[in-house]
C-alpha positions as CSV (number, residue, x, y, z in Angstrom):
1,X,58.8,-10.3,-15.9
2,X,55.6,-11.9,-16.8
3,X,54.3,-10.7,-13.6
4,X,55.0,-7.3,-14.0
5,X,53.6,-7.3,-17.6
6,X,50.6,-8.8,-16.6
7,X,50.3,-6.3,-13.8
8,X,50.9,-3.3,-16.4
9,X,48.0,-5.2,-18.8
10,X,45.8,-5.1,-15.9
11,X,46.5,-1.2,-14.8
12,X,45.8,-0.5,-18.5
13,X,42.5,-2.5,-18.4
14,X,41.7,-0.9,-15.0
15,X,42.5,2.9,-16.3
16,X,40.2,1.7,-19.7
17,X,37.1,1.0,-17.4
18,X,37.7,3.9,-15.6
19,X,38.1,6.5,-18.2
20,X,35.1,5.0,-20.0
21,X,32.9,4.9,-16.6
22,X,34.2,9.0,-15.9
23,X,32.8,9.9,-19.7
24,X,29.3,8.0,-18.9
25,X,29.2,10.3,-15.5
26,X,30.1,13.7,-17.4
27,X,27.4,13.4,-20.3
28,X,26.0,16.7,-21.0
29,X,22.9,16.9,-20.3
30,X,20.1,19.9,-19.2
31,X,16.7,19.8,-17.1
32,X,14.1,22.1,-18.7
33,X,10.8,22.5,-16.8
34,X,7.9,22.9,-18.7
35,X,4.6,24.4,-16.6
36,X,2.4,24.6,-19.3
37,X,3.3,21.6,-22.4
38,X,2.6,21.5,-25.4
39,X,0.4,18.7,-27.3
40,X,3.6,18.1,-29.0
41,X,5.9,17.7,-25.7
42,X,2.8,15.4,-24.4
43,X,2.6,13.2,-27.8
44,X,6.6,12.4,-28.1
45,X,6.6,12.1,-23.8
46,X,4.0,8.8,-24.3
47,X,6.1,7.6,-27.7
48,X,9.4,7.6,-25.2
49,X,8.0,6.5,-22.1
50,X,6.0,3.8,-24.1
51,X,9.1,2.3,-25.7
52,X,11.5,2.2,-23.1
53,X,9.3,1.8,-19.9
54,X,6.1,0.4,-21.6
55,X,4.0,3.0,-19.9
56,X,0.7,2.8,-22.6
57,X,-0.5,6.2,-21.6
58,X,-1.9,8.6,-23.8
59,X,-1.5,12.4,-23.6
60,X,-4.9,12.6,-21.8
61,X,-3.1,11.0,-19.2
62,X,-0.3,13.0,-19.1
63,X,-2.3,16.5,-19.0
64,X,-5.6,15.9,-17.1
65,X,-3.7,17.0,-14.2
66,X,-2.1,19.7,-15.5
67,X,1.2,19.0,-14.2
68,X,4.9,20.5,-14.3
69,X,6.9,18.3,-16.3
70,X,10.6,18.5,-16.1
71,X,12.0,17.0,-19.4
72,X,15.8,16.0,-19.9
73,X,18.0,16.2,-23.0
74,X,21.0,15.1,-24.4
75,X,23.4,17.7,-25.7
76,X,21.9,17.1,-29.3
77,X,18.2,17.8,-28.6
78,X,17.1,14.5,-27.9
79,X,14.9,13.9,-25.1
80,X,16.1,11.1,-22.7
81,X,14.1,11.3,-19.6
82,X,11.0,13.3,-17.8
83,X,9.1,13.4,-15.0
84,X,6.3,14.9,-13.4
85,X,5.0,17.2,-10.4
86,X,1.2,17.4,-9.5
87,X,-0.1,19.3,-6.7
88,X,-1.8,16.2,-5.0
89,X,-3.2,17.8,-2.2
90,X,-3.2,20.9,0.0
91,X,-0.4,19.4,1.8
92,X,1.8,17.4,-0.7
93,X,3.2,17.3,-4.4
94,X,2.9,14.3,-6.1
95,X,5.9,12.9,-8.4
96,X,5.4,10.4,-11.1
97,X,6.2,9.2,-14.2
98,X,9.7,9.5,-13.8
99,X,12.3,7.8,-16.5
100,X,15.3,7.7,-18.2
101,X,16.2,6.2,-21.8
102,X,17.8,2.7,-21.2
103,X,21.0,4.2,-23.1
104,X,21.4,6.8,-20.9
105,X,21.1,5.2,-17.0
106,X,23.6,5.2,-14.6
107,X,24.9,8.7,-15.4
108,X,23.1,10.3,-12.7
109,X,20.6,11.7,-15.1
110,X,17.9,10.2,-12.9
111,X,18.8,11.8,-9.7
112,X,19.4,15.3,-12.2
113,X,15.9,15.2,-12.9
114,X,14.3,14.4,-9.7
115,X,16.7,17.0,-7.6
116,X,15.4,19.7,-10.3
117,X,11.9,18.5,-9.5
118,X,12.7,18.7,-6.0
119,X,14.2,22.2,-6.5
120,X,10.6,23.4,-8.4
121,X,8.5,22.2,-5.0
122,X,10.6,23.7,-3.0
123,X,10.2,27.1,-4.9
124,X,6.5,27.2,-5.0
125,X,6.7,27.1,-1.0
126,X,3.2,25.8,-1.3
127,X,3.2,22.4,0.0
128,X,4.8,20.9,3.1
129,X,6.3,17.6,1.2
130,X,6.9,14.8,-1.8
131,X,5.4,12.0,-2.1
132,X,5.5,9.0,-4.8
133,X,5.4,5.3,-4.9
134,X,8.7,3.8,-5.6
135,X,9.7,0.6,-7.6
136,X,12.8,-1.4,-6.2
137,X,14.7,-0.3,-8.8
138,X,14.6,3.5,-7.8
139,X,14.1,3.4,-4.2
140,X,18.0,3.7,-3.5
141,X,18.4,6.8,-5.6
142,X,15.1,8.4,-3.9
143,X,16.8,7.3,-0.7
144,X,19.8,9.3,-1.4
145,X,17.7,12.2,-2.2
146,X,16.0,12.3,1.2
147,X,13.1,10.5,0.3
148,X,11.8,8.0,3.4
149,X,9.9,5.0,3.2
150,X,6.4,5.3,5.0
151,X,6.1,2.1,6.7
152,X,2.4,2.2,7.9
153,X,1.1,2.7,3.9
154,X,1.3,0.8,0.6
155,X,0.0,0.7,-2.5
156,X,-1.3,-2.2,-3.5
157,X,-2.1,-3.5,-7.7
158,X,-5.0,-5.5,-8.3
159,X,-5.5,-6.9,-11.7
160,X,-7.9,-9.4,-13.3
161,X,-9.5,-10.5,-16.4
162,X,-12.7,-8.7,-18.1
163,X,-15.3,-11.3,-16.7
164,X,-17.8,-9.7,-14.1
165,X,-18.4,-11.5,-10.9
166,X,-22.0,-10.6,-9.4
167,X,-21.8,-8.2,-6.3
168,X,-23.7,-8.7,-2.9
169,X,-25.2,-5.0,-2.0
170,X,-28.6,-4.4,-2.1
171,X,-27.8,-1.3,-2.7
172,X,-27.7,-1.0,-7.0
173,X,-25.2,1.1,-8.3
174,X,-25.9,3.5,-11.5
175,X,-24.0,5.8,-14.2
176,X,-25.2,9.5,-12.2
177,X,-26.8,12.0,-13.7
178,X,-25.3,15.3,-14.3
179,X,-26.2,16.8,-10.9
180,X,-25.1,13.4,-9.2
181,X,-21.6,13.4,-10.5
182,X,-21.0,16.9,-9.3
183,X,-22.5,15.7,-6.0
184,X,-19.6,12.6,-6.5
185,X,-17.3,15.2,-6.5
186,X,-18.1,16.5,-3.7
187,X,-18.0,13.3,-1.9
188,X,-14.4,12.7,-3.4
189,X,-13.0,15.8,-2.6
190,X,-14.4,15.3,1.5
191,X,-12.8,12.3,1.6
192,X,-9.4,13.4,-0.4
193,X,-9.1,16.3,1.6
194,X,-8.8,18.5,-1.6
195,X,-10.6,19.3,-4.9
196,X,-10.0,17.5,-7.9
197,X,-12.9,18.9,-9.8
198,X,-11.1,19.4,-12.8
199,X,-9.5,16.5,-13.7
200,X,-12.7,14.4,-12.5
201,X,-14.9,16.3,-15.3
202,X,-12.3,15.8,-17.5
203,X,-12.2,11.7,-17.4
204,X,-15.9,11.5,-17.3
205,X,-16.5,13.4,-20.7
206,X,-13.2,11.8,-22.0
207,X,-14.9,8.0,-21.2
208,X,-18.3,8.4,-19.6
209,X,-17.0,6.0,-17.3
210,X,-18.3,6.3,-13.8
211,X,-20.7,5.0,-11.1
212,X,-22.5,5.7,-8.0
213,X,-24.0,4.1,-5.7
214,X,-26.5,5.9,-3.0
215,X,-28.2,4.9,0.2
216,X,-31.3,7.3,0.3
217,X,-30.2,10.8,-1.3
218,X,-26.4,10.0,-0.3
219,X,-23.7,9.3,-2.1
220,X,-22.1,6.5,-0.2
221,X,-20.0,5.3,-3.1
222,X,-18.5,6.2,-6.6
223,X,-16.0,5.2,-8.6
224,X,-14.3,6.5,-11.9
225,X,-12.5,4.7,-14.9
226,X,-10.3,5.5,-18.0
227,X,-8.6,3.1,-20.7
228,X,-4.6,3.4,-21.0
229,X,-3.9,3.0,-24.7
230,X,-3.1,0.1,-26.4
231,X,0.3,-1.3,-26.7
232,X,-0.1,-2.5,-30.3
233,X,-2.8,-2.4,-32.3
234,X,-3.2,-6.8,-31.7
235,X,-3.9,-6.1,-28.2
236,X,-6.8,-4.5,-26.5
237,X,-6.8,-1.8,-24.0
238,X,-6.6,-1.9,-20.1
239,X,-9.2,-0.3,-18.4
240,X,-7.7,1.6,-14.8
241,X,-10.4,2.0,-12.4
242,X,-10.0,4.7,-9.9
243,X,-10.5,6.9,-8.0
244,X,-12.4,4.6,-6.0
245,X,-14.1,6.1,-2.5
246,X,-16.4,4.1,-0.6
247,X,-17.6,4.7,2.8
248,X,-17.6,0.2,3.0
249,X,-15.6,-2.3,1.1
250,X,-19.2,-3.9,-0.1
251,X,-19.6,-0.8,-1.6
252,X,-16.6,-0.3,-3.2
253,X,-17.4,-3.5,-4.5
254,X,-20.3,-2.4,-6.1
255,X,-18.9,0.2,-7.9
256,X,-16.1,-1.3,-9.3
257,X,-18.5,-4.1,-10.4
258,X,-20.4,-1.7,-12.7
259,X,-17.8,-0.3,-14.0
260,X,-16.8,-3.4,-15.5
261,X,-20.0,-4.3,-16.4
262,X,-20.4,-1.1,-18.2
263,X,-17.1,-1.9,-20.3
264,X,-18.8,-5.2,-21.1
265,X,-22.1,-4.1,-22.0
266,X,-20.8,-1.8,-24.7
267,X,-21.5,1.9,-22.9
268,X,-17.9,3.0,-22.5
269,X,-16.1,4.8,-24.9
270,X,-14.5,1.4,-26.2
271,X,-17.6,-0.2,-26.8
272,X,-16.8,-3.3,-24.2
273,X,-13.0,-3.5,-25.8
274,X,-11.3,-4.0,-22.2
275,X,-8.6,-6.5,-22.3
276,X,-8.4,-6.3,-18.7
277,X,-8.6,-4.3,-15.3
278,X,-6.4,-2.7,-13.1
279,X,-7.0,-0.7,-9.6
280,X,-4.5,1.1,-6.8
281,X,-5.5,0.1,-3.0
282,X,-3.7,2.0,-0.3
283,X,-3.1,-0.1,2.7
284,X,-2.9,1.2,6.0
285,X,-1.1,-0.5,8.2
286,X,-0.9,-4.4,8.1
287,X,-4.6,-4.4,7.6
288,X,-5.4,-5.3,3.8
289,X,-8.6,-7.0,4.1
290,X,-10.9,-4.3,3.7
291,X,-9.6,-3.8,0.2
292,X,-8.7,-7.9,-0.1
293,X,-12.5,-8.1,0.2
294,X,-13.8,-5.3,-2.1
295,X,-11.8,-6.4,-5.7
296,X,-11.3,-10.4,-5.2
297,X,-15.4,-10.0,-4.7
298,X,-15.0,-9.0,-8.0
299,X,-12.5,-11.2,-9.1
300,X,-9.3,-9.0,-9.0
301,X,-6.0,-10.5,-7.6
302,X,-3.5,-9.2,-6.0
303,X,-0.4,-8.6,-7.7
304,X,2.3,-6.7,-5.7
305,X,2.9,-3.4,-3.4
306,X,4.7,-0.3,-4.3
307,X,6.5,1.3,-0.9
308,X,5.1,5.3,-0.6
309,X,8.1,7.3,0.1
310,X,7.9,11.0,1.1
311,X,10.3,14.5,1.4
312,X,9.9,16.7,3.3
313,X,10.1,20.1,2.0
314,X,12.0,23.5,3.6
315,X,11.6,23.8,7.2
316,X,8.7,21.7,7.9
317,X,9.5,19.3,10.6
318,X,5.8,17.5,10.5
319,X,6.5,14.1,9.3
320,X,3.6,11.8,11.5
321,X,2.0,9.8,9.3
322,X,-1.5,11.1,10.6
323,X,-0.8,14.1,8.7
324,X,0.0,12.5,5.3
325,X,-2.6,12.8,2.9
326,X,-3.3,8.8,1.8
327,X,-3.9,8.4,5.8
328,X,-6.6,11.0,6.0
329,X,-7.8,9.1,3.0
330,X,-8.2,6.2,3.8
331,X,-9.3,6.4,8.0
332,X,-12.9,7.5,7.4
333,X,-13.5,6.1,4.0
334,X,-12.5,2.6,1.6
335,X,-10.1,5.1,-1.1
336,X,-8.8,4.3,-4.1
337,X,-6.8,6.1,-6.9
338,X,-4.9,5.8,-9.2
339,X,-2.1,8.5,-7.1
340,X,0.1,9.8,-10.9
341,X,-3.3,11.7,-11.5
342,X,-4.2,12.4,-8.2
């Protein structure tokens, strides 16, 4: 008798989980892309993302790229989750800034969002794949989505503190003049394989934070930075160097260091406020010491890798990793960005 209670108690219990975990699956929700956002949209997208992923980006961040954003919410309005969809490159879209509100995960909201993301890319029939940098956490649900890991490239993080460590070039790096930074664009966008001309006037005038470094009259280095916002007004902001393109790591080097010589000497746009530093690496391959050798020059260290997964789009059957994008990159040239604006 007992038995056969205790069996009923735990069929109840059972059918109680169950019920509940079927509601969680079935919560309404609906996908809205937005091609064009508004600086509303942008302002409550940073509030969200800031509080429950501790992204401290501003809306310059968000829209310097002009990206499609695909925004999720609840059946009352509410948003719970976005993401975004940048055309990298001539051959790829690039998706970032993906998340969903803590109280809303494991719904399959987050696999909603990116499929309708997906969907987008696919519509445009302008680009061959998708591309993004995963974190553990989300590299199953990319996986299910048909998202592979590329095993010859990482990304690699490099942080350090706002001291600047002397660099070795005799080559002396400089803020451009105007007719130098559109020659730095140049020598971005033949090393990137596409133009970002745009969104690399756009961070200059937003900061003024760039340098270049030249061997006779050529541009053999440059490097741009931009300050994500603060995460409360007791701590000071984090300045993100990148994109970083250098012909050597020495040079790369260089760069960087004046960049973070200019935050500490009071010519960026937050008067030498940096808390600390942060730059993207791509690796290729197993080899790491060309960009080892360019930041902990400087003083960075390295602080983990984020796998780079990619889609394939529609027919395209192309998936050697000499055709992806961060490979062209980074054969001829030290390059460095940060890839959710590139």
């Amino acid at each position: 008798m007992s038995r056969v209670s205790s069996s009923i108690k735990s069929s109840k219990r059972t059918q109680g989980k169950s019920t509940q975990t079927t509601s969680k699956s079935l919560t309404k929700t609906t996908v809205k892309i937005h091609e064009a956002p508004t600086s509303r949209l942008l302002t409550q997208l940073t509030r969200l993302q800031d509080q429950e992923a501790g992204w401290n980006q501003t809306t310059f961040d968000l829209s310097v790229s002009k990206p499609t954003i695909a925004v999720v919410y609840d059946k009352n309005g509410a948003i719970v989750g976005s993401g975004t969809l940048n055309a990298m490159s001539p051959q790829s879209f690039w998706m970032g800034n993906v998340f969903v509100a803590e109280s809303m995960r494991r719904r399959g909201i987050g696999s909603k969002l990116v499929s309708e993301l997906l969907s987008h890319a696919e519509a445009k029939k302008s680009r061959s794949s998708v591309v993004l940098t995963s974190t553990d956490l989300g590299m199953g649900m990319y996986s299910r989505l048909g998202f592979k890991v590329v095993p010859s490239i990482k990304i690699v993080m490099y942080a350090r503190p706002p001291t600047v460590a002397p660099t070795r070039s005799s080559l002396k790096p400089r803020v451009p003049s105007k007719a130098e930074h559109e020659e730095a664009i140049k020598f971005d966008e033949k090393s990137n394989g596409a133009s970002r001309a745009s969104m690399l006037r756009s961070i200059y005038k937003q900061y003024g934070m760039c340098a270049v470094l030249k061997s006779g009259s050529s541009i053999v280095a440059v490097a741009w930075g931009r300050y994500l916002a603060s995460p409360t007004k007791d701590h000071q902001p984090e300045l993100q160097i990148g994109p970083v393109v250098a012909k050597k790591s020495e040079y790369a080097a260089s760069v960087t260091g004046e960049l973070l010589r200019m935050d500490q000497g009071g010519r960026s746009a937050k008067k030498g406020m940096c808390g600390s530093a942060m730059v993207l690496s791509v690796q290729r391959g197993n080899d790491s010491k060309p960009g080892m050798r360019a930041f902990e020059s400087v003083g960075f260290m390295k602080m983990g890798e984020m796998p780079y997964m990619r889609k394939t789009l529609g027919r395209s059957s192309s998936s050697s990793d000499s055709k992806l994008d961060l490979v062209r990159a980074s054969s001829s040239y030290h390059a460095m960005a940060w890839w959710d604006l590139a």
